[in-house]
C-alpha positions, -999 to 999 in steps of 0.1 A, spaced: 539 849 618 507 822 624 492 809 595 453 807 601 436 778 589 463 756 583 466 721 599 497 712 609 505 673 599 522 652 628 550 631 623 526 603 626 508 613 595 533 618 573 549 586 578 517 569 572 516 589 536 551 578 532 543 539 541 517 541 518 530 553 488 567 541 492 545 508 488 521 514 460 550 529 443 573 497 450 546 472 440 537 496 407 573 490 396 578 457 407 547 448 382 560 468 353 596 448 353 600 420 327 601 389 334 635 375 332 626 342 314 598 326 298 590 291 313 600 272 285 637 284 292 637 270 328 629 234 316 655 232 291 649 251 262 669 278 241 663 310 262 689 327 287 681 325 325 707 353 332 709 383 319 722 415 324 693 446 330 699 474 302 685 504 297 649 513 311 647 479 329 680 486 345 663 520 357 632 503 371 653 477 391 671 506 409 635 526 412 625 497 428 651 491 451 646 529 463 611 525 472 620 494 492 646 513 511 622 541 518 591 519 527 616 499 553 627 530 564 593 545 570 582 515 592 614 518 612 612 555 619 578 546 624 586 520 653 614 542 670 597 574 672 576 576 700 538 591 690 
């Protein structure tokens, strides 16, 4: 069965999709994590440098970490298969 009037996307294309939105994705969530410290607390003053992530910022880091993955991932297939 032939579908009329349907493109068919190359391999190309959809890694270019998946480039570009592995990356507005990653840089989305890397903008919507809090900061870990303000600046007072790296000069000297009461405030923790280290802590652990909890919760939804825990969540965020991992998101984040995922969409790096894919977007190196993306590039690589990207580079390896031929076009």
């Amino acid at each position: 069965m032939k579908l009329v009037g349907v493109n068919k996307m190359s391999i190309d294309t959809i890694l270019q999709i998946l480039m570009i939105g592995s990356a507005v994705l990653m840089v989305v969530s890397i903008l919507l994590q809090q900061r870990g410290a303000t600046l007072g607390a790296g000069f000297g003053s009461s405030g923790e440098l280290y802590t652990t992530r909890r919760g939804v910022d825990k969540n965020l880091f991992e998101v984040t970490i995922i969409f790096a993955v894919i977007f190196i991932l993306s590039i690589l297939a990207g580079l390896l298969i031929p076009s």
